[in-house]
Structure formats: C-alpha cells, structure tokens
Backbone of each chain as ProteinMPNN parsed JSONL, in Angstrom:
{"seq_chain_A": "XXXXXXXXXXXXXXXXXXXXXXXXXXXXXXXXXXXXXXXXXXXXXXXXXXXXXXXXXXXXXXXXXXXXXXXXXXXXXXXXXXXXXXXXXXXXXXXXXXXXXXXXXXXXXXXXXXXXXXXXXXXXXXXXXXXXXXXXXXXXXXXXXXXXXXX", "coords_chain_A": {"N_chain_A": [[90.525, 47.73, 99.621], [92.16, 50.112, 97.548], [93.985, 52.796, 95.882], [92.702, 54.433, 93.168], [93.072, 56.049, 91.503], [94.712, 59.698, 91.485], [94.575, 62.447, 91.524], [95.455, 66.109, 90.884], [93.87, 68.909, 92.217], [91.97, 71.292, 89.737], [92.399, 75.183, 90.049], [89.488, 76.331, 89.408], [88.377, 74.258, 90.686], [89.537, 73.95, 92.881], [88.374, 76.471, 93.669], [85.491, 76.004, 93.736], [84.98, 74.077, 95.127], [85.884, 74.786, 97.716], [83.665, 76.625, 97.933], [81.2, 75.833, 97.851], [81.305, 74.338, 100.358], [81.612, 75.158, 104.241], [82.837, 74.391, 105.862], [85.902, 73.412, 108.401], [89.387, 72.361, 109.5], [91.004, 73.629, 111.358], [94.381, 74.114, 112.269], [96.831, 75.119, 114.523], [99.98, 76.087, 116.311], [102.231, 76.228, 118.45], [105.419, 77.3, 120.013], [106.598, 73.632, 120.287], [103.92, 72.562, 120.311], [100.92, 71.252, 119.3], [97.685, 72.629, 117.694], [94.158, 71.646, 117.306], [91.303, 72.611, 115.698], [88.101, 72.22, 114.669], [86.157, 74.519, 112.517], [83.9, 77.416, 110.963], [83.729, 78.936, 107.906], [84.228, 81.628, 105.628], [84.521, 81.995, 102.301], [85.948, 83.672, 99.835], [86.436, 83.473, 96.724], [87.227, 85.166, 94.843], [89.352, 86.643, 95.659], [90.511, 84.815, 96.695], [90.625, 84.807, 99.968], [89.889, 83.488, 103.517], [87.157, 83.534, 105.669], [87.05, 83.804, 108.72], [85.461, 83.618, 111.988], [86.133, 83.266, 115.28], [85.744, 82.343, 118.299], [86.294, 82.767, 121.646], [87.013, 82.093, 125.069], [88.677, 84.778, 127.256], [90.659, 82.822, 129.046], [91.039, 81.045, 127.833], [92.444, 77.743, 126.134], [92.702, 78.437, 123.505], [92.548, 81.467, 123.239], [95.227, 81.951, 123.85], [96.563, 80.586, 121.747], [95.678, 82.023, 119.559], [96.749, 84.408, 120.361], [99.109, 84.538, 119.691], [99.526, 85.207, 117.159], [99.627, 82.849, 114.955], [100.803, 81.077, 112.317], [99.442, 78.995, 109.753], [97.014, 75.933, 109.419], [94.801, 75.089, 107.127], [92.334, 72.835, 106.696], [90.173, 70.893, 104.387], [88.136, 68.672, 103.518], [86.262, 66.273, 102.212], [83.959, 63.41, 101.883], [82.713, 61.15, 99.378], [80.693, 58.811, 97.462], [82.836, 57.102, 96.712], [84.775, 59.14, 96.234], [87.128, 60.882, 97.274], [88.036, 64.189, 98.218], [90.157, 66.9, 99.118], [91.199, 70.09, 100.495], [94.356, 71.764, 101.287], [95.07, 74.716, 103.156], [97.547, 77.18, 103.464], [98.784, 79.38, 105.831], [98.79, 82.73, 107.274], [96.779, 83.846, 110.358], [95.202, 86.394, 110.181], [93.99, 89.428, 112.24], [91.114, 90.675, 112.022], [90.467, 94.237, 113.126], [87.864, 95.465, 114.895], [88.052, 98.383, 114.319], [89.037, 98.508, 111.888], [86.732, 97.603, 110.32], [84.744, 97.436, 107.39], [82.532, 98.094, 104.396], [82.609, 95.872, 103.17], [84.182, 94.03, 104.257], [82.016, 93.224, 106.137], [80.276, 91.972, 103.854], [81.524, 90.062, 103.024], [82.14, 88.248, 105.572], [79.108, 87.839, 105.847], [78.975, 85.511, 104.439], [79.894, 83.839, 106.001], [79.596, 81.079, 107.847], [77.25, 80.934, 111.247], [79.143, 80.31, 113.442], [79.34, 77.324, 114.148], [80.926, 75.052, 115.338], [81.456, 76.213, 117.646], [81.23, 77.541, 120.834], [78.615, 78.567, 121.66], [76.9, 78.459, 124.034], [77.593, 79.1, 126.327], [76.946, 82.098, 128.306], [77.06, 84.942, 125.779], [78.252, 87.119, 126.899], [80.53, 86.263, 128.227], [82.187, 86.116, 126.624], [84.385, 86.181, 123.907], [84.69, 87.042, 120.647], [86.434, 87.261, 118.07], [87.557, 88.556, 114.956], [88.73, 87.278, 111.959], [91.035, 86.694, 109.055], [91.878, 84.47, 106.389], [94.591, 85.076, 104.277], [96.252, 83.082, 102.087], [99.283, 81.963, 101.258], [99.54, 79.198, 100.235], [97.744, 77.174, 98.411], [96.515, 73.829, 97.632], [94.435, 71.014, 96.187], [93.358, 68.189, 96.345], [92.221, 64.993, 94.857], [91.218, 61.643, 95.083], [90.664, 58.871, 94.163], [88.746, 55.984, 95.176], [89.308, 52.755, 94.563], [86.737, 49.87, 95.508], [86.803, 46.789, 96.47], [84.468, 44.458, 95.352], [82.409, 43.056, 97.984]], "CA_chain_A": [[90.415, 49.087, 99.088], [92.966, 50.421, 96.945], [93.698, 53.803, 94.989], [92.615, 53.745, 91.289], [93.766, 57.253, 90.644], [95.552, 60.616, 92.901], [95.089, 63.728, 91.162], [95.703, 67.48, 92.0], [92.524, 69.643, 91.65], [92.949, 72.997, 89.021], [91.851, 76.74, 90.171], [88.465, 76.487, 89.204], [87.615, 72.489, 90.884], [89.546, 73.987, 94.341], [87.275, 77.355, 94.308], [84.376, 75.275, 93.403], [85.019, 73.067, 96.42], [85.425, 75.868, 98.837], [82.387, 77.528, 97.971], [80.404, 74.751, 98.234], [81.718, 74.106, 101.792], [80.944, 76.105, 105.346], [83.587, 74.129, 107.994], [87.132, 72.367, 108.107], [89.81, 72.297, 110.846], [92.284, 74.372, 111.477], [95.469, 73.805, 113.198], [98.216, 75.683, 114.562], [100.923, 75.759, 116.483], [102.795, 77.364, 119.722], [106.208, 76.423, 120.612], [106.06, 72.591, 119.699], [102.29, 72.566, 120.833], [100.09, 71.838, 118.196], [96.274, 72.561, 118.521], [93.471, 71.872, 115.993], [89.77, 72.275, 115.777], [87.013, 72.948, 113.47], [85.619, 76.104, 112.479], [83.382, 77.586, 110.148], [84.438, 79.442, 107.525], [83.437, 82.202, 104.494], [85.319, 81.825, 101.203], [85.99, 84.485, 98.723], [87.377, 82.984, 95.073], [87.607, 86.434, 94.122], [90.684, 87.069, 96.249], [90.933, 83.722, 97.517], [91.082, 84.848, 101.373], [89.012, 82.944, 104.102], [86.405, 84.652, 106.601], [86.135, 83.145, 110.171], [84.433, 83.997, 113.249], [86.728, 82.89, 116.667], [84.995, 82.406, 119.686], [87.259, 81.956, 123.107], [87.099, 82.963, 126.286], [90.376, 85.279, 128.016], [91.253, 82.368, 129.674], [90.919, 79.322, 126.984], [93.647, 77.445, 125.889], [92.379, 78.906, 122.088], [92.993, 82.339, 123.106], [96.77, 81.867, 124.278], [97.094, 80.27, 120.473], [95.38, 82.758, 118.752], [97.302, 85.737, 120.816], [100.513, 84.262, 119.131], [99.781, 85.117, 115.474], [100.601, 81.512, 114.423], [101.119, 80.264, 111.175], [98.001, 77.828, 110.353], [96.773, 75.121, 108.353], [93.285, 75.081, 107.391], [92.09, 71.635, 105.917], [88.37, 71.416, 104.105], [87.955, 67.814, 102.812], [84.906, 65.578, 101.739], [83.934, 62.016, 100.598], [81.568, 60.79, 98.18], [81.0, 57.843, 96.404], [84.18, 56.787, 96.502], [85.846, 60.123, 95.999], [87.765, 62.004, 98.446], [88.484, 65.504, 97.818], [90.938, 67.586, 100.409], [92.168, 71.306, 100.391], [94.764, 71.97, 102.689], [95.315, 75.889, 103.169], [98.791, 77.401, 104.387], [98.881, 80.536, 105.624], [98.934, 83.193, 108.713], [95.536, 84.016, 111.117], [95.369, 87.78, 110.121], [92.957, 89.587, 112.689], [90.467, 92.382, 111.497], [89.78, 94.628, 114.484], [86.464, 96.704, 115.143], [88.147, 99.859, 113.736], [89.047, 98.144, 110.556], [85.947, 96.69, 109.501], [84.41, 97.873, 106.153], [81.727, 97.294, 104.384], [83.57, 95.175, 102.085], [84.303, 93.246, 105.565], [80.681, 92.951, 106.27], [79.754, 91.295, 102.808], [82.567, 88.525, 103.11], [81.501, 87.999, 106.651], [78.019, 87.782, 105.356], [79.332, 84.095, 103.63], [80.771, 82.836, 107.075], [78.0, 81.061, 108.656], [77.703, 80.989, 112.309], [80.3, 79.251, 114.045], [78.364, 75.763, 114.644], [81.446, 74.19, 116.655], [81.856, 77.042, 118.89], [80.963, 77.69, 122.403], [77.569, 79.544, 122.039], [76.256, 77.814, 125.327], [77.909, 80.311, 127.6], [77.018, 83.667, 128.516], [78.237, 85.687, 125.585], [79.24, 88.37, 127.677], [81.857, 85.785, 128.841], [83.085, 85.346, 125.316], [84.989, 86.91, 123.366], [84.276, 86.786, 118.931], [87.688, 88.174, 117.118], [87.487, 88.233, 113.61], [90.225, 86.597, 111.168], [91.229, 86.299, 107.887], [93.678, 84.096, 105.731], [95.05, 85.22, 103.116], [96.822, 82.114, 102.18], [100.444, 81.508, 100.781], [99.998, 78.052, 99.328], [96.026, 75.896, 98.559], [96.289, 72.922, 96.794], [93.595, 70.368, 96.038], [93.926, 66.888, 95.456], [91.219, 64.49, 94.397], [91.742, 60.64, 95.207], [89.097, 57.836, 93.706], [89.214, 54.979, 95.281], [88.193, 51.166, 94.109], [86.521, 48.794, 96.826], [86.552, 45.346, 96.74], [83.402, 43.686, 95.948], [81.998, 41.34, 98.8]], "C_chain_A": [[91.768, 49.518, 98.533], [92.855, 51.954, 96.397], [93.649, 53.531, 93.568], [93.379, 54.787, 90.793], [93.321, 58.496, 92.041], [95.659, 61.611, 91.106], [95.309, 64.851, 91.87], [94.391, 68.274, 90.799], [92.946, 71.451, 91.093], [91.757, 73.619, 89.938], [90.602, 76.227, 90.566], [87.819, 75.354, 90.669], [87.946, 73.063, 92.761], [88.185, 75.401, 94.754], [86.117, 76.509, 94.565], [84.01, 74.476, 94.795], [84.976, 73.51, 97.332], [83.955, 76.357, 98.804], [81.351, 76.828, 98.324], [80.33, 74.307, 99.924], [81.687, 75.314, 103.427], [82.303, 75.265, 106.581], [84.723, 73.142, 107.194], [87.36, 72.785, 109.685], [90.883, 73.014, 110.381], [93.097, 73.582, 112.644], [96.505, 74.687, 112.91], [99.001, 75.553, 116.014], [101.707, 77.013, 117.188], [104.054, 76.183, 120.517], [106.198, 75.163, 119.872], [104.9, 71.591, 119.872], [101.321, 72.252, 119.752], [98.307, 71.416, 118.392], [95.742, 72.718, 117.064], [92.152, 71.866, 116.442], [89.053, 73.09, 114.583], [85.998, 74.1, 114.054], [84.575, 75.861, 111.293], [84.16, 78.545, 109.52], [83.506, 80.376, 106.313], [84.926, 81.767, 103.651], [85.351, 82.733, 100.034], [86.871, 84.498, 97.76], [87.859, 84.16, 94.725], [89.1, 87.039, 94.749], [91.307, 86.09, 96.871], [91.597, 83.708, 99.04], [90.302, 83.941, 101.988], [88.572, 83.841, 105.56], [86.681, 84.204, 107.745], [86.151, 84.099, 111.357], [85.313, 83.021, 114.265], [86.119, 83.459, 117.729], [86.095, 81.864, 120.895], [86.993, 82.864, 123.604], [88.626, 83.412, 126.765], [91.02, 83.931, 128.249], [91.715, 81.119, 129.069], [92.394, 79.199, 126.382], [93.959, 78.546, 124.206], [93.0, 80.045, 122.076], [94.483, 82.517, 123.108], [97.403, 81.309, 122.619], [96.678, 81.088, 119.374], [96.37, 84.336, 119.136], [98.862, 85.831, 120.337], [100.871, 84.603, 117.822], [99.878, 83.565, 115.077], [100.16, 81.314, 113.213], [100.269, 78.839, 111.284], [97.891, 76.988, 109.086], [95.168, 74.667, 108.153], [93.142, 73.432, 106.59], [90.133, 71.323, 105.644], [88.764, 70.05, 103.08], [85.964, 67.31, 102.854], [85.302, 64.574, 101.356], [82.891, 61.758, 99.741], [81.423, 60.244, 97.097], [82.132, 57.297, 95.996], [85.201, 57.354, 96.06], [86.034, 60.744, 96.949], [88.597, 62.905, 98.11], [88.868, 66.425, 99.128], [91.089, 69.042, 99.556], [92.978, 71.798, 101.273], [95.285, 73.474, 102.158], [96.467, 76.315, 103.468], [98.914, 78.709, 104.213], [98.895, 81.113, 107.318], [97.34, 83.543, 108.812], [96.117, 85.564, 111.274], [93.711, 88.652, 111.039], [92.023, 90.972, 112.246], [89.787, 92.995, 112.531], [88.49, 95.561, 114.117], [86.584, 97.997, 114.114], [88.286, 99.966, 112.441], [88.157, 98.102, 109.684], [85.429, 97.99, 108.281], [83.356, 97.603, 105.514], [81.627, 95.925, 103.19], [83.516, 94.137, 102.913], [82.852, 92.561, 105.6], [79.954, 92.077, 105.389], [80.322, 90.033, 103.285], [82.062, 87.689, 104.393], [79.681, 87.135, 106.818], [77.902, 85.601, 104.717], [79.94, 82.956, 104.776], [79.564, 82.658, 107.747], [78.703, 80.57, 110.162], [78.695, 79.898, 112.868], [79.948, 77.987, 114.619], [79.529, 74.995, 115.488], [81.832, 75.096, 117.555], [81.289, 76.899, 120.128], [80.146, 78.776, 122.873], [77.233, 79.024, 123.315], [76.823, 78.803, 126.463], [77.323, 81.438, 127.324], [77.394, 84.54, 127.196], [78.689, 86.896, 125.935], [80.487, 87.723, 128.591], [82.61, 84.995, 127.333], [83.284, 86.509, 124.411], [85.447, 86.754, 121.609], [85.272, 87.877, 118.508], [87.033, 87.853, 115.008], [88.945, 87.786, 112.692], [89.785, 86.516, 109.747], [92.894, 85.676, 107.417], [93.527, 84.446, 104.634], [96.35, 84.24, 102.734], [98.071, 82.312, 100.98], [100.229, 80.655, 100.134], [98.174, 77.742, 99.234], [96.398, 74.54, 97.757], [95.6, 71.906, 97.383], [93.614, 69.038, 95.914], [92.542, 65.986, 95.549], [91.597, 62.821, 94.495], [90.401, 59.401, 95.135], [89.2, 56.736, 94.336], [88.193, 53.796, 95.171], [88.211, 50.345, 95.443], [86.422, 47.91, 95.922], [85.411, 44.913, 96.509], [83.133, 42.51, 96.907], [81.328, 40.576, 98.193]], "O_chain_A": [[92.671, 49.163, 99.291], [91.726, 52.443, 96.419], [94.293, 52.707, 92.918], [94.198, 54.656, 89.884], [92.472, 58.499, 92.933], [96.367, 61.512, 90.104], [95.384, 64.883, 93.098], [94.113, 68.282, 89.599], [93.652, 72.344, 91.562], [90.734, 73.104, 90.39], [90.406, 75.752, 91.685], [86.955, 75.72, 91.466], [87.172, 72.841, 93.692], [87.38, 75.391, 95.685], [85.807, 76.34, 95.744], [82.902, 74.365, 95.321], [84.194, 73.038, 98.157], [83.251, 76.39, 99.813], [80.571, 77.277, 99.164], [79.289, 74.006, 100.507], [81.802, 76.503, 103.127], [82.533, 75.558, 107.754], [84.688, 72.493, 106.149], [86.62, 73.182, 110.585], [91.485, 72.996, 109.307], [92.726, 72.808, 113.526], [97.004, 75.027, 111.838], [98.468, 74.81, 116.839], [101.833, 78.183, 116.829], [103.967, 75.112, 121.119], [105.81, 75.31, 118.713], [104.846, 70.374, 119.692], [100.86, 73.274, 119.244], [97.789, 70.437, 118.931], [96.198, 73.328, 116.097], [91.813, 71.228, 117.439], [89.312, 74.087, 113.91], [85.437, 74.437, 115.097], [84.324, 74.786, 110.747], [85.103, 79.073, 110.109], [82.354, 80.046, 106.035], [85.998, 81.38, 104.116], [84.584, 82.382, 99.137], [87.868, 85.22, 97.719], [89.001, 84.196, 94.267], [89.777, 87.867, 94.141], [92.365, 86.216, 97.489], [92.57, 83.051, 99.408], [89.741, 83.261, 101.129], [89.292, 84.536, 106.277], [85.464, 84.332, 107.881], [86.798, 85.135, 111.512], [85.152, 81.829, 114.002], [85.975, 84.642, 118.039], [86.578, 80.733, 120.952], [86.767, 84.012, 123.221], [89.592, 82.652, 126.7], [92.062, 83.8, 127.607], [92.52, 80.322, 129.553], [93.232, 80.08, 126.19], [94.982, 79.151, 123.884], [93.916, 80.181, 121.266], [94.943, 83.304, 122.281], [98.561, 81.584, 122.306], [97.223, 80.939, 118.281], [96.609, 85.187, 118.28], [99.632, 86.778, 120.493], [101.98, 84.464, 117.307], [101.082, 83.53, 114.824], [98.941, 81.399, 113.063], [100.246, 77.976, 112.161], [98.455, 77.203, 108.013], [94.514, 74.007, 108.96], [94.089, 73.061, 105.897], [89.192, 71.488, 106.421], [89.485, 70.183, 102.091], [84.942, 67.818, 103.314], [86.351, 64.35, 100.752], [82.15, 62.727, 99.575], [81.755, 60.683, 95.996], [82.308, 57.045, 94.804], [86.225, 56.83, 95.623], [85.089, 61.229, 97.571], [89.745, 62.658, 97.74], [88.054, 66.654, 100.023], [91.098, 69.144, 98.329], [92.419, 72.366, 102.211], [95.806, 73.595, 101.049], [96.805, 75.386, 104.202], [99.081, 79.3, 103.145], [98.97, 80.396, 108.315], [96.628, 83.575, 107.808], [97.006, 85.967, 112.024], [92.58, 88.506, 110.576], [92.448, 92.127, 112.223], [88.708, 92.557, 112.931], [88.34, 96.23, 113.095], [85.718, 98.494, 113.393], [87.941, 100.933, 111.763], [88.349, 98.401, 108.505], [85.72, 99.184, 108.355], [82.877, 96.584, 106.012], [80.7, 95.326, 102.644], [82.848, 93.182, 102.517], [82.644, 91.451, 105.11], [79.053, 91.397, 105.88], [79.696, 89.129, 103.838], [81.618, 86.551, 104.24], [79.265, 86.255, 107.573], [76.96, 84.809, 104.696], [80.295, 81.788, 104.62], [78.742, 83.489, 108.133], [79.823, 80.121, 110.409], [78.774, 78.719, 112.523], [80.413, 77.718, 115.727], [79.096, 74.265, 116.38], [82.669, 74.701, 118.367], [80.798, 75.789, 120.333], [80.363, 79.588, 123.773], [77.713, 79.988, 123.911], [76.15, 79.089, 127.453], [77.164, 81.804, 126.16], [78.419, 85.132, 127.534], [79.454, 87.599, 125.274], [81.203, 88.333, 129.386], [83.211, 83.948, 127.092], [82.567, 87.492, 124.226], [86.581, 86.335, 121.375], [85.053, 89.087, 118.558], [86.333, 87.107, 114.323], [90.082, 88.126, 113.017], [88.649, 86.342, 109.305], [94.072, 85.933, 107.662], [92.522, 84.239, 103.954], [97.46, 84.64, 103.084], [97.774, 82.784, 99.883], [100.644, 80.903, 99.002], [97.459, 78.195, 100.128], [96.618, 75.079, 96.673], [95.738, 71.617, 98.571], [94.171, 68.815, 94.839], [91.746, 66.358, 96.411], [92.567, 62.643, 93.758], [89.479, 59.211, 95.929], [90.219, 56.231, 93.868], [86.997, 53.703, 95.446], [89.151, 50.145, 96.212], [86.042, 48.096, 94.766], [84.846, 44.817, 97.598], [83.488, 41.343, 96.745], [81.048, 39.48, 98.678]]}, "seq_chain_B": "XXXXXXXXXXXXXXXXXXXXXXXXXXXXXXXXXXXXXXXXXXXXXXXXXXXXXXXXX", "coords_chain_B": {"N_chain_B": [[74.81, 112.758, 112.76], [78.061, 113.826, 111.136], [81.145, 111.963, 110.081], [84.494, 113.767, 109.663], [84.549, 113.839, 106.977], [81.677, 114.118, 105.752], [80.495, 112.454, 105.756], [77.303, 109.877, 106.601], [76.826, 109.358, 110.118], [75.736, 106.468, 112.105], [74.802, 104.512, 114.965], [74.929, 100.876, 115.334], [73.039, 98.459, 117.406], [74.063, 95.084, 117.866], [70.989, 92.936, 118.024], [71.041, 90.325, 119.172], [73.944, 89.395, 120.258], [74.781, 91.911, 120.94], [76.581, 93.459, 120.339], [78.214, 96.633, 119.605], [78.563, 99.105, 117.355], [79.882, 101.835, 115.203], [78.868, 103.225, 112.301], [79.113, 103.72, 109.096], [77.222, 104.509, 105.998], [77.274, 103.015, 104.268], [77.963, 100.477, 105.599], [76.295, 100.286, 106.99], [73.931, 99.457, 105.083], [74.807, 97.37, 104.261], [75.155, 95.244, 106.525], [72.117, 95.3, 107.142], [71.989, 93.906, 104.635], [73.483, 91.929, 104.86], [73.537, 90.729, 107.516], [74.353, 90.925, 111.102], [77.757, 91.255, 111.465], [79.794, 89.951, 113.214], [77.747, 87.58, 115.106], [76.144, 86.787, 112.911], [73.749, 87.49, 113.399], [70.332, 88.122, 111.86], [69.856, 91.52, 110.871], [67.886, 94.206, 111.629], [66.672, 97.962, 109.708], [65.529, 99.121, 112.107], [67.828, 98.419, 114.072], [69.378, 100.323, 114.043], [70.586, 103.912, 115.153], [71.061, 107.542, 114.636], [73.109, 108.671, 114.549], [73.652, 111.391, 114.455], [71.286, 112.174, 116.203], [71.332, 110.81, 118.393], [73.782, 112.588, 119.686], [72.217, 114.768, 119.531], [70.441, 115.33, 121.967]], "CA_chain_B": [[76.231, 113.243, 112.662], [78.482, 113.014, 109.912], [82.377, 112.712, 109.726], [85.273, 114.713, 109.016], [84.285, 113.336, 105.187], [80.892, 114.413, 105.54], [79.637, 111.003, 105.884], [76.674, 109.785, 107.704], [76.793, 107.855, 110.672], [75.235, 105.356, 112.438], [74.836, 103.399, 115.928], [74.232, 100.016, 115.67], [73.378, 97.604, 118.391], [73.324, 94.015, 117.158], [69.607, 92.216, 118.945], [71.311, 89.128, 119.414], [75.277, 89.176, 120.986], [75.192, 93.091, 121.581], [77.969, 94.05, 119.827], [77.625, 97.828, 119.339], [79.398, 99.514, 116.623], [79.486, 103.04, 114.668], [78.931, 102.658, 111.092], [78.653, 104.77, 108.057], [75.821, 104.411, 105.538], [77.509, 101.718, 103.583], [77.84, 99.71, 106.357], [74.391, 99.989, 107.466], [73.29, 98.832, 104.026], [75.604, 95.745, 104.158], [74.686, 94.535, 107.58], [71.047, 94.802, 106.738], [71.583, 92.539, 103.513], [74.12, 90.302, 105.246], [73.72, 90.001, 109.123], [75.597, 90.989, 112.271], [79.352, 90.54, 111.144], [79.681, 89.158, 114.311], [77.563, 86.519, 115.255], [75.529, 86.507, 111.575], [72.018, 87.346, 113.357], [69.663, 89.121, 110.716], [69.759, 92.915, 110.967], [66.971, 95.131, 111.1], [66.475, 99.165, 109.785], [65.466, 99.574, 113.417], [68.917, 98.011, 114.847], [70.558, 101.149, 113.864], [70.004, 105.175, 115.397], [71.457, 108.037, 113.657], [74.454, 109.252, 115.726], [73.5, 112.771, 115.123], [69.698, 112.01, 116.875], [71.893, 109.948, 119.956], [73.842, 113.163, 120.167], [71.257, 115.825, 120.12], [69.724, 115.833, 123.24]], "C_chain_B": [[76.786, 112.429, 111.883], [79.963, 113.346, 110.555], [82.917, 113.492, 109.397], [84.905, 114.868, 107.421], [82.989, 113.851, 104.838], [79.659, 113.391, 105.399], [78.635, 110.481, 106.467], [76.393, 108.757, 108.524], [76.45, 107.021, 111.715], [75.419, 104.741, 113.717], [74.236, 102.139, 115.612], [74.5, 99.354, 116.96], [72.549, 96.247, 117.775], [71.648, 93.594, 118.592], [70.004, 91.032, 119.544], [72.704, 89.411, 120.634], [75.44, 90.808, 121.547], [76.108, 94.05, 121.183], [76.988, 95.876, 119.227], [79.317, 98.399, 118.006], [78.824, 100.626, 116.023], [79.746, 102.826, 113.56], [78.625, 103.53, 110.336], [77.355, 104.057, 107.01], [75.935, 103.084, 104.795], [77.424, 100.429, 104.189], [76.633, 99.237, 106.906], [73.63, 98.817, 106.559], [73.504, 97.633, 104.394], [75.076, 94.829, 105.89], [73.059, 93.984, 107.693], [71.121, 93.647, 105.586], [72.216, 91.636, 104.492], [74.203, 89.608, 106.682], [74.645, 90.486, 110.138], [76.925, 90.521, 111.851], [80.252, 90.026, 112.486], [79.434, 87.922, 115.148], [76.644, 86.137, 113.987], [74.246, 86.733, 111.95], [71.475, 88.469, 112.327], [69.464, 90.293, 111.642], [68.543, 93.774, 110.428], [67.296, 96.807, 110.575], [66.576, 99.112, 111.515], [66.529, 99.305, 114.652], [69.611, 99.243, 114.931], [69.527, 102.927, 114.508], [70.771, 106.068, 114.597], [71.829, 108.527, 114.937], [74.312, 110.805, 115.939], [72.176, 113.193, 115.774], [70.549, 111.513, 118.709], [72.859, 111.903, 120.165], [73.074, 115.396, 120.339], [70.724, 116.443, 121.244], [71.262, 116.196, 124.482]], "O_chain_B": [[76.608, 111.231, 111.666], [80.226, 114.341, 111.229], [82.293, 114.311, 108.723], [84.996, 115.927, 106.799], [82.886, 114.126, 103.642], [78.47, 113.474, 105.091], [79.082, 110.516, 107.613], [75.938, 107.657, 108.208], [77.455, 106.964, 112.425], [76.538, 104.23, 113.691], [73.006, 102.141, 115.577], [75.553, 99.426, 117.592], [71.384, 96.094, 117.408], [71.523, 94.016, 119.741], [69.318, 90.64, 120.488], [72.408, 89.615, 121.812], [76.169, 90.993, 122.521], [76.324, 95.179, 121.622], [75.88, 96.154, 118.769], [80.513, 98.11, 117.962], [77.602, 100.763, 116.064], [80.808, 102.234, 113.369], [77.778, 104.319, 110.755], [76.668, 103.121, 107.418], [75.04, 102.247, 104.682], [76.971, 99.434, 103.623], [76.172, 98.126, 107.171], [73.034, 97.799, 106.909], [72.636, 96.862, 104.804], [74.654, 93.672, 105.889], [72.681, 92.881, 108.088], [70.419, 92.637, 105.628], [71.6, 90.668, 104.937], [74.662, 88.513, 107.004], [75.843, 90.384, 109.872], [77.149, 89.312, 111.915], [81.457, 89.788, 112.405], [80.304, 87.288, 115.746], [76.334, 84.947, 114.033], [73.383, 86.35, 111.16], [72.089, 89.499, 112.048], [69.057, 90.231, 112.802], [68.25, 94.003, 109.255], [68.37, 97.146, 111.072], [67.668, 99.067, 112.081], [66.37, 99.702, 115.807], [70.45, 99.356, 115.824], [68.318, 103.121, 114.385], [71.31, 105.47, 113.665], [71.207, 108.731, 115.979], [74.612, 111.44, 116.95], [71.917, 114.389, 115.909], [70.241, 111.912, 119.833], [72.273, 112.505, 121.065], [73.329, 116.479, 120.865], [70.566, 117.639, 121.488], [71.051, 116.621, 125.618]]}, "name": "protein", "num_of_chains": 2, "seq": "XXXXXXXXXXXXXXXXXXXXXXXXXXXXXXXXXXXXXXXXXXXXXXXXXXXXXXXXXXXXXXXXXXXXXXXXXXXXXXXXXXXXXXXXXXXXXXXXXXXXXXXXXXXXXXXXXXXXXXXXXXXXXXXXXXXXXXXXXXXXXXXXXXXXXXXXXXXXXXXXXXXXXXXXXXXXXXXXXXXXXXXXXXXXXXXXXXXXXXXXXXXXXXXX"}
C-alpha cells in the first residue's frame, strides 16, 4: 500500500464532510493527562461551530476533564474506497448553561443526534447532560488516496 | 404569564430524561420541530403548560 496523492480539502469539501457526519473523537487534556473518546456531534457550516451533548456522572473521570475548560481536539475522519478523508478541529469546549439556551440553541441542537457512545444505561437521574459548543480556532481537511497492491 | 418583555411563557417537562425548563414561545416552537435539546426525544404540544395556568391556582 502506498500513497498516490495527500491533499488538503477547500471550505466547501470540509463543510460537506461535516454535515454528512454525526460522531468523531474528541480529546483533551489535564495537566499532562490526555483523555479521548467519541461523541456525537451537530455541525453548523453557517458559523462553523459544533453542537454536542456530554453525558458524565459527578464522579467520572470525564467530568474532572470537562470541569477544566480544556483546550480540545475534535477529529471526524472516514474511509472509502481507497480514500481517507480526516478533519481535525482545534479549539476550546465552550459550555451553554440552562439560562443561556435560545431558540437558536434549540435548532443547532436539533442536528446533534443522541449521544450513541454515551452512558444511557444508567439511571439518568444519576447523570448529568451539559451542553457544549466549539467554536473552533483552526479545521483543516486533508484527503489521502491510496493505491493497493494487486494480489 | 408573560415577562418583563411581555413575552409568553412556558413550562416544559421533557417525557423522556425530565429535564424541566421555562421557555418563551419561540422556544416552544423550536423544541416541537427539533426535540428535547437535551436528550433529542420528540416533543409534543402537550409537553409544555402555560406558566400563567401553573401559577393561577
């Protein structure tokens, strides 16, 4: 296996790719701790922020990394057919509380589908659903073809 | 009951996770089209009371 060709994906090809998409992984970072897991996510081209839905309990390691603010890295790839298409996100986990919300909020929200790797299986009266948004600093796309080998 | 603004507004309680929240009319709308902003369960008319009916009695 080899690369045939490494581009970088324009505007349009990274919205396009978000929108299309519902889950990546996040990772961030406490101290020199670093914690990742996948989420679901909403996507709005129009301002290019991202929606998600955080599920932890008081006591989870999650909450202690989310109670930090941290500085995050979202990552939303795919393969197919011998193309592999990444977006890696860079930005801060901005939280929108109860008193905030809007119905502006509510639409965007509307695009984040339920949190499929979370931790519905408990109680949720022993869980605790924050809301977040990134409004991201950096996105870029990159697009990478690659040639196999025939056997 | 309406706000200082004159606004009118709203109890919901989602059916699903519980989440209760006070909402103005816009909000109402938007939760009916788009779902609990919460856990995403579909929202009925009948999820919501009218805050100045809850404090009437």
């Amino acid at each position: 296996m080899s690369i045939a060709q490494e581009t970088e994906l324009g505007r349009k090809e990274v919205d396009d790719f978000l929108s299309a998409r519902e889950t990546g992984v996040i990772s961030m970072a406490r101290d020199s701790d670093p914690y990742a897991i996948p989420v679901s996510f909403g996507y709005d081209s129009s301002d290019r922020c991202f929606y998600l839905r955080l599920v932890s309990t008081p006591e989870s390691e999650k909450r202690r990394y989310l109670a930090s603010s941290p500085m995050v890295r979202l990552v939303v790839y795919d393969e197919s057919g011998g193309e592999y298409r990444s977006v890696v996100v860079k930005g801060s986990l901005e939280e929108i509380t109860r008193e905030e919300l809007t119905a502006e909020h509510v639409e965007q929200y509307g695009d984040a589908k339920r949190p499929l790797f979370e931790i519905w299986g408990r109680d949720k009266s022993e869980l605790d659903v924050e809301l977040y948004r990134i409004d991201p600093d950096d996105v870029s796309g990159r697009l990478v073809e690659i040639e196999r080998a025939e056997v | 009951m309406t706000d200082e603004g004159g606004e009118d507004e709203y109890e919901f309680l989602c059916p699903d996770c519980g989440e209760g929240l006070v909402v103005n009319a816009s909000m109402k709308d938007a939760l009916v089209d788009r779902g609990c902003v919460i856990c995403g369960t579909d929202v009925e008319p009948s999820n919501f009371t009218d805050a100045s009916a809850a404090d009437a009695g």
